[in-house]
SERO-4910 file (N, C-alpha, C, O; in steps of 0.05 Angstrom, whole numbers):
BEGIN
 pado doro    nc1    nc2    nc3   cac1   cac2   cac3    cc1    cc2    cc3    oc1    oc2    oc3
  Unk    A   -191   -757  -1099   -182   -759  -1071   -174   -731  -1059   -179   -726  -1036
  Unk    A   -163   -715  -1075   -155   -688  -1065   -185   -669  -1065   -189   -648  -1052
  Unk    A   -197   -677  -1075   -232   -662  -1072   -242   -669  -1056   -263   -657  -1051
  Unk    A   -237   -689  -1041   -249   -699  -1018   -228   -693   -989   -232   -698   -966
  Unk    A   -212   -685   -998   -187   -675   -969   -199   -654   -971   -215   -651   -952
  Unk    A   -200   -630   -994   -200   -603  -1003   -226   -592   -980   -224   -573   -964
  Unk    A   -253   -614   -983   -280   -619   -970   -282   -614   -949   -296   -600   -936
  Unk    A   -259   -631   -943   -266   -641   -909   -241   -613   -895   -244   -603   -873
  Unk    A   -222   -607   -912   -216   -581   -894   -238   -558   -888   -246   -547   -868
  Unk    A   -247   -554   -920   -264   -535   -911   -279   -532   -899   -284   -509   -891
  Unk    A   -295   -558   -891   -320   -560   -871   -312   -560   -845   -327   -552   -827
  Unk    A   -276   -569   -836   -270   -559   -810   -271   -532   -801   -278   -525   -779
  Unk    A   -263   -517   -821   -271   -489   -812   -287   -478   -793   -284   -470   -770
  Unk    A   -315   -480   -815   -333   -467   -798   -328   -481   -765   -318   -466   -747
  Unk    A   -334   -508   -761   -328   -521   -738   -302   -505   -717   -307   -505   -693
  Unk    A   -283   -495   -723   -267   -490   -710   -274   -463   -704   -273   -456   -680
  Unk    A   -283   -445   -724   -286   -425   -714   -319   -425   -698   -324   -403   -686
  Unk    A   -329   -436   -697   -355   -439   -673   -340   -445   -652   -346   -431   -633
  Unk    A   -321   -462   -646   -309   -470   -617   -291   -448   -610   -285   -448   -586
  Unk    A   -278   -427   -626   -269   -407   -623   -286   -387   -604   -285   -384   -580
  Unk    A   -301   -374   -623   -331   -364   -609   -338   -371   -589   -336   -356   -570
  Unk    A   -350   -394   -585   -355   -406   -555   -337   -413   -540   -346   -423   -519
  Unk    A   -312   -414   -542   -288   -411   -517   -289   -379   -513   -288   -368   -491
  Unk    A   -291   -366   -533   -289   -337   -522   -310   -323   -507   -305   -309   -488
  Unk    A   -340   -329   -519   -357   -323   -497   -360   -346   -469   -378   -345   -453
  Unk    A   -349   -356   -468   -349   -367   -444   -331   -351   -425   -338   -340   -404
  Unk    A   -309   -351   -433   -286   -333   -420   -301   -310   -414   -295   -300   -392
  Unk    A   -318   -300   -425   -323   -263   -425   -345   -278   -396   -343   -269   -373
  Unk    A   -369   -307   -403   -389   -303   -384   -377   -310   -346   -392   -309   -326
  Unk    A   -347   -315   -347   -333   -328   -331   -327   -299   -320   -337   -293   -299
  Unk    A   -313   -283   -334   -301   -257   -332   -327   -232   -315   -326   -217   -296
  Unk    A   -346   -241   -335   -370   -219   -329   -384   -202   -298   -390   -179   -292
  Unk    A   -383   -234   -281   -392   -219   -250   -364   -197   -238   -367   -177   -225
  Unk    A   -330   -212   -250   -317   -190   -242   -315   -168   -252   -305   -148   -241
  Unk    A   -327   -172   -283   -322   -140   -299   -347   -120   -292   -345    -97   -297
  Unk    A   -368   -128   -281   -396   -108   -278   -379   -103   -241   -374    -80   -233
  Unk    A   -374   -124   -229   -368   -102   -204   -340    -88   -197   -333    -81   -174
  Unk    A   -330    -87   -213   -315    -75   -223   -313    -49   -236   -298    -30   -232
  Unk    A   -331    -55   -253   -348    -26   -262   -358    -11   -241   -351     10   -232
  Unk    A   -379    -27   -234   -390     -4   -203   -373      9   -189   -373     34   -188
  Unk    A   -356     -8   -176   -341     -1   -155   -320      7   -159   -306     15   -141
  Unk    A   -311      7   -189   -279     15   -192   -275     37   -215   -261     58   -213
  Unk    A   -288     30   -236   -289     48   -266   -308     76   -271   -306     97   -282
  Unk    A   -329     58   -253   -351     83   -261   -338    115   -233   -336    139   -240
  Unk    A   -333    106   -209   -320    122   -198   -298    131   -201   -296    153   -190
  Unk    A   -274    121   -215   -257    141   -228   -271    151   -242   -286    163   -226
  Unk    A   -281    158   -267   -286    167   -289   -301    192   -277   -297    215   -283
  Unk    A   -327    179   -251   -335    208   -247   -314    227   -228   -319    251   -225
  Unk    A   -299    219   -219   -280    226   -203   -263    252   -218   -256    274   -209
  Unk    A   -260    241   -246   -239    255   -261   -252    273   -289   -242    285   -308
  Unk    A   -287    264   -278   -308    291   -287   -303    311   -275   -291    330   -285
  Unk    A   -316    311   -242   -318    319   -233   -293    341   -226   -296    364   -217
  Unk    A   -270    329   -231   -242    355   -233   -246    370   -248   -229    388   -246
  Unk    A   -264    376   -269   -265    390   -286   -279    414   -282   -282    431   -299
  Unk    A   -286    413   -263   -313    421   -248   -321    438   -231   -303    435   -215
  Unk    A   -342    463   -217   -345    472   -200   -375    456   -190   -396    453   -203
  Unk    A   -368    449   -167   -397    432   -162   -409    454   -127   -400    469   -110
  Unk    A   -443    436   -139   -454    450   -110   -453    425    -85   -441    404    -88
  Unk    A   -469    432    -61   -465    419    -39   -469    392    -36   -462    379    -16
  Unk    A   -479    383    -55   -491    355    -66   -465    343    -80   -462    319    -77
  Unk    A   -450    355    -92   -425    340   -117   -441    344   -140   -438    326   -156
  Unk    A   -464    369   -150   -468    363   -169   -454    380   -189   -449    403   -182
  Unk    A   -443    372   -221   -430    400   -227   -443    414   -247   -457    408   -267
  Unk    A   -428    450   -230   -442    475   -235   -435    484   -252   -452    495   -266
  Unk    A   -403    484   -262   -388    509   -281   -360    496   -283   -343    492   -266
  Unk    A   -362    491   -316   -342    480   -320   -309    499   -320   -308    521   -329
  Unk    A   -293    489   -311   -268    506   -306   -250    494   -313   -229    507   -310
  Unk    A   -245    463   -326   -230    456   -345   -203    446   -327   -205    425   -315
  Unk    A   -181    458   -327   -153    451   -308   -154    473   -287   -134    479   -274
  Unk    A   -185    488   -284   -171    504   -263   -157    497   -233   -137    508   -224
  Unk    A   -174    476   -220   -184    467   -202   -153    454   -196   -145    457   -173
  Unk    A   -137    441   -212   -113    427   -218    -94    446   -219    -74    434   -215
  Unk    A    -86    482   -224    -73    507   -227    -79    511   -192    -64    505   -174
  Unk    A    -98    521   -192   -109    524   -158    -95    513   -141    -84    526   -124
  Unk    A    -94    489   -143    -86    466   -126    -53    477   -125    -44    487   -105
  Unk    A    -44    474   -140     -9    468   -138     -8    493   -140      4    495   -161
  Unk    A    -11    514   -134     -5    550   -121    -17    538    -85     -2    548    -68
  Unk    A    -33    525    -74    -39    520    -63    -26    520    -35    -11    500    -37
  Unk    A    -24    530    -11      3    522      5     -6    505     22      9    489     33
  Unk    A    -39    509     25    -48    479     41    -47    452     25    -44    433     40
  Unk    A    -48    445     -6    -51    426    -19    -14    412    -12     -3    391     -4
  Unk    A     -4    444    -21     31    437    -21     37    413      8     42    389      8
  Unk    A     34    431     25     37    421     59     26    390     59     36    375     76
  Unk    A      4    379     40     -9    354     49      8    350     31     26    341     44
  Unk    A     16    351      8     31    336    -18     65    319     -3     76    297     -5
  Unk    A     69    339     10     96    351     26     86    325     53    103    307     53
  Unk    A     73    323     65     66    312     95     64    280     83     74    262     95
  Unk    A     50    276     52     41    242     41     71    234     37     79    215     50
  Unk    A     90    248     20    115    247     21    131    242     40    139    218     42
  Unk    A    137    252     50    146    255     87    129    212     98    143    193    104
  Unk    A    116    212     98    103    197    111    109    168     99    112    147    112
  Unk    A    110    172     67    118    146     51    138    134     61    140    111     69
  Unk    A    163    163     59    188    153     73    195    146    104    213    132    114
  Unk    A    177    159    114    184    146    141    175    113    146    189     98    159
  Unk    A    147    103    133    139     83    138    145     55    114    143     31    119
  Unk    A    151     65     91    156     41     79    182     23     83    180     -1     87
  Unk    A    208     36     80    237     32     78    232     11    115    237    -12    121
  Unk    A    222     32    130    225     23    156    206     -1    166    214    -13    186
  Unk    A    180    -11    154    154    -36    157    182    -56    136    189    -78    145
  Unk    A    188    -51    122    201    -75     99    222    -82    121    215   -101    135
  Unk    A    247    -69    128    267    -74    140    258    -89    159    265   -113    159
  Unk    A    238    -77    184    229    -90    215    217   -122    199    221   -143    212
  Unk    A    204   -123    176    194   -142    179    208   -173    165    198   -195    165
  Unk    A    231   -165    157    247   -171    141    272   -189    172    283   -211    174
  Unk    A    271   -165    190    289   -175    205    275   -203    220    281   -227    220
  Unk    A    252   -186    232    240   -212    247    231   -236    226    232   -259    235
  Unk    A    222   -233    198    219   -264    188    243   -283    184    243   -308    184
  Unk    A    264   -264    181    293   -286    185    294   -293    210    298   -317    214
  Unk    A    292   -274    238    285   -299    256    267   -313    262    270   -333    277
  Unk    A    252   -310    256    227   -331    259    231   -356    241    219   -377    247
  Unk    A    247   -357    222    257   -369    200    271   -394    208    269   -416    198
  Unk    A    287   -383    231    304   -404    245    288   -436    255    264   -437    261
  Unk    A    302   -454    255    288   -468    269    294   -484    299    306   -504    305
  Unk    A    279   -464    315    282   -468    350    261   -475    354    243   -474    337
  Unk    A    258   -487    383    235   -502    396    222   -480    405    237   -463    415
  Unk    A    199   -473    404    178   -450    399    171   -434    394    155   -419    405
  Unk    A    188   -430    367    183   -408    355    157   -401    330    154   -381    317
  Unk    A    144   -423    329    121   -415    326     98   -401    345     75   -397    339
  Unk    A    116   -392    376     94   -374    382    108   -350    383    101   -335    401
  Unk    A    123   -341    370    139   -317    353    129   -316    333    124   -292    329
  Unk    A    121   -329    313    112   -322    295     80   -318    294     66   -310    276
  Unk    A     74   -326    317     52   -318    325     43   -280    328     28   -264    318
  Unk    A     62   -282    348     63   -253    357     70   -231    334     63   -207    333
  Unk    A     85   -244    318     98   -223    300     81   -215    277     85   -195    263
  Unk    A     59   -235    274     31   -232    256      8   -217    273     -9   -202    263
  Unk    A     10   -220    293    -17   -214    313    -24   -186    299    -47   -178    305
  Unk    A    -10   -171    283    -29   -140    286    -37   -148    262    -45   -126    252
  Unk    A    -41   -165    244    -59   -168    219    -81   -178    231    -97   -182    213
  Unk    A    -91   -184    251   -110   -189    266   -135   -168    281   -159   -173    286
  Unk    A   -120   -140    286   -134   -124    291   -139   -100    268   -118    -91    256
  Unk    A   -159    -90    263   -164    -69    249   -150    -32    250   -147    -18    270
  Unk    A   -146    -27    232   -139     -7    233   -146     14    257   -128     25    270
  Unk    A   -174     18    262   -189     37    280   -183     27    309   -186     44    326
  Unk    A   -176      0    319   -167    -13    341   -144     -9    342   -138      3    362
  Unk    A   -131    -13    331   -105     -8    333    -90     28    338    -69     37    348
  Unk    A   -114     41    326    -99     71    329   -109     77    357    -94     90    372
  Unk    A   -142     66    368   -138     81    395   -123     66    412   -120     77    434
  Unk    A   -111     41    409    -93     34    429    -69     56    436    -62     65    457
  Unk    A    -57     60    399    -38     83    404    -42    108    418    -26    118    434
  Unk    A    -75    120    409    -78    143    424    -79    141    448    -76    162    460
  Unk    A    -81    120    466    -74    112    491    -45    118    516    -39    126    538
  Unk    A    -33    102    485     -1    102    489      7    128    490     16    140    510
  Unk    A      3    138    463     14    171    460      4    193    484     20    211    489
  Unk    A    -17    191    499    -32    202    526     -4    215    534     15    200    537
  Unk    A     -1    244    537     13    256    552     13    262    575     30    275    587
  Unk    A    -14    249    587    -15    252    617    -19    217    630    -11    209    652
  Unk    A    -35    200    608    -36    172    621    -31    153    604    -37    129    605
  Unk    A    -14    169    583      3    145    565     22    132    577     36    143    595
  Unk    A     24    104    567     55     84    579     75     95    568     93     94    584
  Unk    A     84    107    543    106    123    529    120    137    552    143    135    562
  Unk    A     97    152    558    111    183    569    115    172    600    135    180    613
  Unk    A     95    151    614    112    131    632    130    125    637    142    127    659
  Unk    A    139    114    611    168    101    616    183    131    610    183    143    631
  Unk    A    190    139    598    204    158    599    211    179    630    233    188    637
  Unk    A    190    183    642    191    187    670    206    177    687    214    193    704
  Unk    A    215    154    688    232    138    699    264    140    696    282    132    711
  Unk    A    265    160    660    294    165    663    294    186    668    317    194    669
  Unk    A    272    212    675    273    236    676    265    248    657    262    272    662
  Unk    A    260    243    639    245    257    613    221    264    611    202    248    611
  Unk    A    219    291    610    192    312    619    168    299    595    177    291    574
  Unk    A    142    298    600    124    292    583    133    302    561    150    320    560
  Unk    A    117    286    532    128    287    506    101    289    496     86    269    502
  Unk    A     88    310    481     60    316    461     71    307    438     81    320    420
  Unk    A     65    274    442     72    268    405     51    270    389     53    261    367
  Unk    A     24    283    398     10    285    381     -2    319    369    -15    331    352
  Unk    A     12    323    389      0    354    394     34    375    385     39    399    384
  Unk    A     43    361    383     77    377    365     79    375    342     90    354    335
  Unk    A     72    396    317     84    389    299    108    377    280    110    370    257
  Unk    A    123    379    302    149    367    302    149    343    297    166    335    281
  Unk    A    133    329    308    137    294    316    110    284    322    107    261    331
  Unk    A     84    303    316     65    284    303     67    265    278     64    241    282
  Unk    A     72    272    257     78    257    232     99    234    245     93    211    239
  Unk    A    108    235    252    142    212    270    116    193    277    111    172    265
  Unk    A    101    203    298     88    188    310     61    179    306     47    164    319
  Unk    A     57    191    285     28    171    275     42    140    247     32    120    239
  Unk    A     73    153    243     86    142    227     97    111    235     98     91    220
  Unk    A    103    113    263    104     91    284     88     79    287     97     56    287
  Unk    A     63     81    291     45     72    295     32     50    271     23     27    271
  Unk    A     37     71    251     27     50    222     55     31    215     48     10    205
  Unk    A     83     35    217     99     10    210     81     -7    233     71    -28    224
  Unk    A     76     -2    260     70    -30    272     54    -44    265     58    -68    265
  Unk    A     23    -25    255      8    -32    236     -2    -65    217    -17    -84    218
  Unk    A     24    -47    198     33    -60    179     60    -87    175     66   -100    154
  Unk    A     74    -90    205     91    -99    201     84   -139    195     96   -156    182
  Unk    A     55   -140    214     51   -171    212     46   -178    185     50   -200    176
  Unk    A     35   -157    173     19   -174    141     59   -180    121     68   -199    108
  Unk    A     67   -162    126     94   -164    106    104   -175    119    114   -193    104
  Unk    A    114   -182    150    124   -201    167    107   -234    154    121   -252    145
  Unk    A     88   -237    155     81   -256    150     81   -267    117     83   -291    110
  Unk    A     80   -245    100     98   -253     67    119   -265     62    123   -286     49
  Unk    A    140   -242     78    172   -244     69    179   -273     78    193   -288     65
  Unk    A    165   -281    108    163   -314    115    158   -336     95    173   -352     84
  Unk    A    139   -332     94    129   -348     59    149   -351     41    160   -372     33
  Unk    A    152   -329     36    180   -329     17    205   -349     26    212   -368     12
  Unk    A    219   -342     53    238   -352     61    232   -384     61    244   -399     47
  Unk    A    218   -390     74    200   -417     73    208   -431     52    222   -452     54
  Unk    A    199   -418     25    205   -428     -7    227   -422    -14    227   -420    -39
  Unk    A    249   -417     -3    278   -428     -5    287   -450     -6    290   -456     17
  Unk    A    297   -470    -22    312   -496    -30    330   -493      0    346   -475      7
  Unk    A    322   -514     13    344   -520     40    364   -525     32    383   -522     46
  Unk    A    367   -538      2    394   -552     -3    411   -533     -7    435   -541     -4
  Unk    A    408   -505    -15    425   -489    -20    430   -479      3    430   -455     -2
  Unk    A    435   -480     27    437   -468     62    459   -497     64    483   -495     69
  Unk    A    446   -518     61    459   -543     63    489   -549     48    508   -561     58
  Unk    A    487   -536     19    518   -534      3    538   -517     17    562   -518     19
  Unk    A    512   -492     28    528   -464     28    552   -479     60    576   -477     65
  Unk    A    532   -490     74    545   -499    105    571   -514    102    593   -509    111
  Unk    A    561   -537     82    592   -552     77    614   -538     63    638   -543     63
  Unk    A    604   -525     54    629   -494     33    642   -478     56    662   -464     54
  Unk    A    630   -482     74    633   -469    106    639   -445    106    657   -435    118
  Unk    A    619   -433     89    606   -397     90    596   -385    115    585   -400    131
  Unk    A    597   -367    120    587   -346    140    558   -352    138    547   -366    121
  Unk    A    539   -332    166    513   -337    157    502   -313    137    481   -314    125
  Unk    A    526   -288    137    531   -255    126    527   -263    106    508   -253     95
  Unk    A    545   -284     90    552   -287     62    535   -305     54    532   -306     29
  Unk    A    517   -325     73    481   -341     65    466   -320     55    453   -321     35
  Unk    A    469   -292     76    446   -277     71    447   -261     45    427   -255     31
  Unk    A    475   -253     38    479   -237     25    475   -245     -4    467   -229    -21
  Unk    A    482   -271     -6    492   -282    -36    458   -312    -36    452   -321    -58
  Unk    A    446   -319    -13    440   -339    -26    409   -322    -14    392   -318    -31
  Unk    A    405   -316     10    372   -310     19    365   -287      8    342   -289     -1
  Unk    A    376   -262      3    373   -233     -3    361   -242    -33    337   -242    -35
  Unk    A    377   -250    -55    367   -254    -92    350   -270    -89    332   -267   -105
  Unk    A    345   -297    -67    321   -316    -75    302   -303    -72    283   -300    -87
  Unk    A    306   -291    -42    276   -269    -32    271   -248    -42    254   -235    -31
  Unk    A    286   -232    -73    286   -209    -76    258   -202   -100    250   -180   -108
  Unk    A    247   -228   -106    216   -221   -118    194   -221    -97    171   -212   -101
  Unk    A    202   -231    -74    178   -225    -43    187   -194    -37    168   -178    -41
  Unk    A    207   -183    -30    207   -158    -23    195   -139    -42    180   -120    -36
  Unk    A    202   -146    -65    196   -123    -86    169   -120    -89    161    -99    -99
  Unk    A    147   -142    -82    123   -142    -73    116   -132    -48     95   -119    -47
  Unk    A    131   -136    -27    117   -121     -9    122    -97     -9    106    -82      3
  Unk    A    146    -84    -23    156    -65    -23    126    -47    -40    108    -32    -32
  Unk    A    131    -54    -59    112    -39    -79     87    -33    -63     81     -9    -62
  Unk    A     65    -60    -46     37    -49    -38     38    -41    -11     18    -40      4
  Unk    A     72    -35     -1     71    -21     21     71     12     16     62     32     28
  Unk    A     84     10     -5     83     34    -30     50     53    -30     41     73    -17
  Unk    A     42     39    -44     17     47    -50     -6     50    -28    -25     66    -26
  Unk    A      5     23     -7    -14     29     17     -8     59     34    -28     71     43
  Unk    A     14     68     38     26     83     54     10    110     34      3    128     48
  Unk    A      5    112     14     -3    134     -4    -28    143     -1    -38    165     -7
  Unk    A    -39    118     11    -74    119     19    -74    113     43    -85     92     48
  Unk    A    -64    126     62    -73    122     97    -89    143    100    -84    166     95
  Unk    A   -113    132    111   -124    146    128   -136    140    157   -136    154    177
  Unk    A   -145    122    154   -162    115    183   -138    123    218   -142    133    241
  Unk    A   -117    110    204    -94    125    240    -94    158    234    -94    172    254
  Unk    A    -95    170    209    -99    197    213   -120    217    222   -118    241    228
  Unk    A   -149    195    222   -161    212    227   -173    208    257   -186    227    267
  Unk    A   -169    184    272   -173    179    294   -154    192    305   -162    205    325
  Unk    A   -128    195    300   -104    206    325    -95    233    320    -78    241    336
  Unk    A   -106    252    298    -86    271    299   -111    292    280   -115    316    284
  Unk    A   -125    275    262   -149    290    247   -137    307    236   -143    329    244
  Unk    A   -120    304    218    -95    331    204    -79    346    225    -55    353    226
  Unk    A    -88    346    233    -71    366    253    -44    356    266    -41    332    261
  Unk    A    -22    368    282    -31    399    298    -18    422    267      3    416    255
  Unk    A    -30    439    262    -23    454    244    -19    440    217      2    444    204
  Unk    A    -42    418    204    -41    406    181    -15    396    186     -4    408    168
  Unk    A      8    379    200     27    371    196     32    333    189     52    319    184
  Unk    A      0    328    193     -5    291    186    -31    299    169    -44    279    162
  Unk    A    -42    322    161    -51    324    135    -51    313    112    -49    325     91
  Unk    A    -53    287    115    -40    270     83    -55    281     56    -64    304     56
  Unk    A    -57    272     44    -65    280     12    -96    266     16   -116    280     14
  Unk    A    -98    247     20   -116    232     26   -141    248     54   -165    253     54
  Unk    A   -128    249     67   -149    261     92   -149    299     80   -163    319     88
  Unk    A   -134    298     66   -143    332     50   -175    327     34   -196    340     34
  Unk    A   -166    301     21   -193    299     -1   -216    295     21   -237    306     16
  Unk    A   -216    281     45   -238    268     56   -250    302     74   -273    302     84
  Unk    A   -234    323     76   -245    342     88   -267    359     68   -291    365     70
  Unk    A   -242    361     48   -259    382     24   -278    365      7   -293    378     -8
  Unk    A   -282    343      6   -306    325     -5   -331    333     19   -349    349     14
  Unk    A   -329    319     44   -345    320     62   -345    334     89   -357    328    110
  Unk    A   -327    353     85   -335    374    109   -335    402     96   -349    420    106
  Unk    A   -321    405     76   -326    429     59   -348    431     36   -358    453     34
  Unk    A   -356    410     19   -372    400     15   -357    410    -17   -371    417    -36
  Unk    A   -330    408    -16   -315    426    -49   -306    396    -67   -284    386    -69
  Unk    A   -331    386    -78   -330    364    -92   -306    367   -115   -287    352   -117
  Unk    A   -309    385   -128   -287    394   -148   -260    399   -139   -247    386   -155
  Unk    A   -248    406   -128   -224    407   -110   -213    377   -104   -193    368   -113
  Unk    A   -232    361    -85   -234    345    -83   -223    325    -97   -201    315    -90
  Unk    A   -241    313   -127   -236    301   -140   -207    312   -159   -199    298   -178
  Unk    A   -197    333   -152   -179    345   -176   -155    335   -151   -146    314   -160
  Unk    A   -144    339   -130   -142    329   -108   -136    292   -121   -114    284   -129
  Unk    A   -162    274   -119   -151    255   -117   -146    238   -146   -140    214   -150
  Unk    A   -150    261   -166   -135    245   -198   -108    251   -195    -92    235   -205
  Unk    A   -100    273   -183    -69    285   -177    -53    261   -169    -35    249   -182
  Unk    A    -65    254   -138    -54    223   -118    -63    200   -129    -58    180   -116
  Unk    A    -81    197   -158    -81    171   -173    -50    170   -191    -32    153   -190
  Unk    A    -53    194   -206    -30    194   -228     -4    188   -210      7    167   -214
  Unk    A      9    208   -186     24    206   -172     33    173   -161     55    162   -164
  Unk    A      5    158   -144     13    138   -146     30    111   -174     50     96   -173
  Unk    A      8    116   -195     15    113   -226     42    112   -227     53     90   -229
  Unk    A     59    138   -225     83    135   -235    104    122   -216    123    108   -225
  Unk    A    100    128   -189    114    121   -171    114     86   -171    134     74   -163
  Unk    A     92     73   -181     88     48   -179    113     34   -209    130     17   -209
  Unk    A    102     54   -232    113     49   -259    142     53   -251    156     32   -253
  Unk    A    155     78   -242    177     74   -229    200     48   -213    223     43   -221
  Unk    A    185     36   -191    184     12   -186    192     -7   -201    216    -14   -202
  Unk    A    174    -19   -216    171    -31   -237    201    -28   -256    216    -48   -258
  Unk    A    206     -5   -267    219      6   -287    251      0   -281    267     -8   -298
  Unk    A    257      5   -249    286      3   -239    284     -7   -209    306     -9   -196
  Unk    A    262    -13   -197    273    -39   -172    264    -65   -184    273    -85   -172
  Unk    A    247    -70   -206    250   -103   -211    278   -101   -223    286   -123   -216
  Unk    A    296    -91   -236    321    -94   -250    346   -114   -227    363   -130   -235
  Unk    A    340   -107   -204    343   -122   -181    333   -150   -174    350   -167   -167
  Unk    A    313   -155   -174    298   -177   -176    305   -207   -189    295   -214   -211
  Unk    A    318   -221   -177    326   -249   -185    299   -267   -181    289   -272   -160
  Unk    A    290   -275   -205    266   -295   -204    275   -328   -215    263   -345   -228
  Unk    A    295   -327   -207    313   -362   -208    336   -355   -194    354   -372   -191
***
């Protein structure tokens, strides 16, 4: 009897491990259309990306002469690289802290429940609706120092025309403005979601406990919602690191490289200078940079993060 158990284990074997095998290539044939475009579009261009840093290339991107970390030494002596490093910085902080907050405020009111305020929450999504490139010449409209509505209204209290695009001073301010508005419907319309998936019943204990709405926000909406922020927080993060399209419609680096981001540095010296090597040494710098800043995140704002 035990030669015949002994049998029949062994012959399950093989059996199990064939259904092993074929659960796993199935997984890989399931996996496969995203891992090949993926490859194209995502792996094979870093890799040449962070060849090509290595690199002196000709007008084409092809490379000429290897130079190893020069290209990466160059760069950071650099005072134009500095100035864009310095301007992406500058820019993070003006627009992330400030799209989270705006959008944060309006989804708690929209949150409320009044008789039409779903066409508030209408409005307060509407710019995930238009595209980046629509949206910036509206601004360049606005910003018009001679037939902008800005400098309009300001006329009215006496305040002499304002070149917010043409001042170093307060171009970066004002291409900065432009992208929280941007950006405010897509995280306006998250942090909602979020609030949404709040237990009513705990608003409902908190009311009969007969709490403030300070001390709702503080103790019961802020920790439930604090895994939605830390998400928007983070790919407002990363988005803000890679702007380009409002930079190059409204200001095109300028006035004096001062909205020069890191990003519209690489898109000059790739394709108007034609300094592929620079370039790519350029954007492994603002890969790693993003990298840590994200790992960062991760490391000490989820420590924050109540996920129950």
């Amino acid at each position: 009897m035990n030669t015949s158990l002994s049998m029949k284990s062994s012959s399950s074997v093989p059996i199990r491990r064939k259904r092993a095998i074929w659960t796993t290539l199935e997984g890989i044939a399931y996996l496969l259309p995203s891992l090949i475009l993926f490859s194209i579009f995502l792996f094979y261009p870093m890799l040449r990306t962070m060849y090509l840093s290595l690199y002196v290339t000709d007008h084409q991107g092809n490379p000429v002469q290897f130079v190893g970390i020069e290209n990466f030494v160059y760069l950071l002596k650099d005072a134009s690289f500095l100035q864009s490093a310095k301007a992406t910085l500058l820019f993070v902080c003006y627009t992330v802290p400030a799209s989270v907050f705006l959008a944060l405020c309006l989804a708690l009111m929209a949150n409320e429940k009044l008789k039409g305020i779903g066409l508030f929450r209408t409005f307060f999504s509407s710019t995930m609706g238009m595209s980046v490139a629509a949206s910036s010449v509206i601004w360049m409209f606005m910003y018009n120092p001679s037939i902008g509505v800005i400098n309009k209204v300001l006329s009215l209290f006496g305040i002499s025309d304002v070149q917010w695009l043409l001042d170093p001073k307060i171009a970066l301010i004002s291409v900065a403005i432009s992208t929280i508005w941007m950006n405010t419907g897509f995280t306006f319309l998250i942090l909602l979601g979020g609030l949404q998936n709040i237990d009513s019943s705990l608003y409902e204990s908190a009311r009969i406990a007969g709490v403030s709405y300070w001390y709702q926000l503080r103790k019961v909406t802020l920790p439930l919602l604090s895994p939605t922020i830390f998400f928007v927080t983070t790919v407002s993060l990363i988005h803000s690191f890679q702007t380009f399209g409002q930079i190059d419609i409204l200001t095109k680096g300028g006035p004096m490289d001062a909205t020069n981001v890191i990003v519209y540095s690489i898109y000059k010296d790739a394709f108007i200078n034609y300094n592929f090597g620079s370039a790519s040494a350029q954007a492994v710098i603002l890969f790693f940079a993003v990298l840590v800043v994200t790992f960062l995140q991760f490391k000490f704002g989820e420590r924050k993060v109540h996920y129950q």
